[in-house]
N, C-alpha and C positions, 0 to 999 in steps of 0.2 A: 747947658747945651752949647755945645762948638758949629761952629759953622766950616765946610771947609770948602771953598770955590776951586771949581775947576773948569776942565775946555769943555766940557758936557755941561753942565749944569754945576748947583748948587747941593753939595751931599750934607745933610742933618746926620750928624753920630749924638750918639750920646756917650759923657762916660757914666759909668754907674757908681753909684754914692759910695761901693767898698773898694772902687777901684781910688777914691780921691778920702775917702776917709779911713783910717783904719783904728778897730778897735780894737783896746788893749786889756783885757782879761785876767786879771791877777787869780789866782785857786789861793785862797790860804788855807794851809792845814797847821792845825795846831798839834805841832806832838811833842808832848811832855820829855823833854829830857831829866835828867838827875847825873849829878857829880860824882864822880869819884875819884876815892883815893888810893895810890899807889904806892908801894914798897918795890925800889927798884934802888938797881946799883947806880953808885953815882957817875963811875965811867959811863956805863948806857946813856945815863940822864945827859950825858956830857955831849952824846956824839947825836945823840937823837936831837937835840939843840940845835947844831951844827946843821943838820939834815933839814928840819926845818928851816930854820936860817934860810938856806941855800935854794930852796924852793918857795921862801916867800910863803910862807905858811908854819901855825902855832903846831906845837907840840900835840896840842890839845885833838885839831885837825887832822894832822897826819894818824893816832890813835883810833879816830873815830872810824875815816875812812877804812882803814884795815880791820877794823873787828867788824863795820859792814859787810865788806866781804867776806871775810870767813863767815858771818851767819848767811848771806847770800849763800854760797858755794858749797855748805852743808845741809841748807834748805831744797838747792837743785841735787844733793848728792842722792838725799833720801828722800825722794820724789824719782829719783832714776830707779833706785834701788827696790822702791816699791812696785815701779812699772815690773822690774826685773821678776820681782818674787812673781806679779800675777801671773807673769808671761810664763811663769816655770812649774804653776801651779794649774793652769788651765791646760799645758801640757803642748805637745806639738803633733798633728794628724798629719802620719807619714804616708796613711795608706797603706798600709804594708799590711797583708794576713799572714798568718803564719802557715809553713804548708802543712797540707791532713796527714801526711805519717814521713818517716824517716825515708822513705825512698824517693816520695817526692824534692825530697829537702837535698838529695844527690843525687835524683836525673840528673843526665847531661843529654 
């Protein structure tokens, strides 16, 4: 409890216990990785090196990130695509009748 004096009186605050402590929450998930191995040209190997190098990051790293994404990005592709099919399959109510014979259909 803080005390804080002033020309009126004496004000009691309080601060609250998350405002002066803060808790730190660790998630662990454990997901299994597995290694593997690659047949590639050694020029690649050479400059993929270099790339990591250059950002302070393994070979290993930069590989991974990227095939995240492509499974991300083909995960959202066909998940769009599926919306797409229902949306084309449930059809779209235009409203529209058709008119009852051909001359209705060229009044003017």
């Amino acid at each position: 409890m803080m005390r804080h004096n002033s020309g009126v009186g004496t004000v009691l605050t309080e601060l609250s216990a998350a405002r002066n402590n803060v808790l730190h929450v660790n998630h662990v998930q454990h997901i299994m990785k597995t290694n593997i191995t690659l047949r590639i040209d050694a020029d690649i190997l050479r400059e993929a090196r270099i790339l990591a190098a250059e950002e302070g990051r393994s070979i290993t790293a930069l590989l991974t990130d990227r095939l995240e994404a492509i499974v991300r990005e083909r995960k959202a592709f066909d998940r769009a695509r599926g919306r797409a099919l229902s949306r084309l399959r449930e059809g779209l109510d235009l409203q529209w009748t058709p008119p009852k014979s051909r001359d209705d259909l060229h009044e003017r």
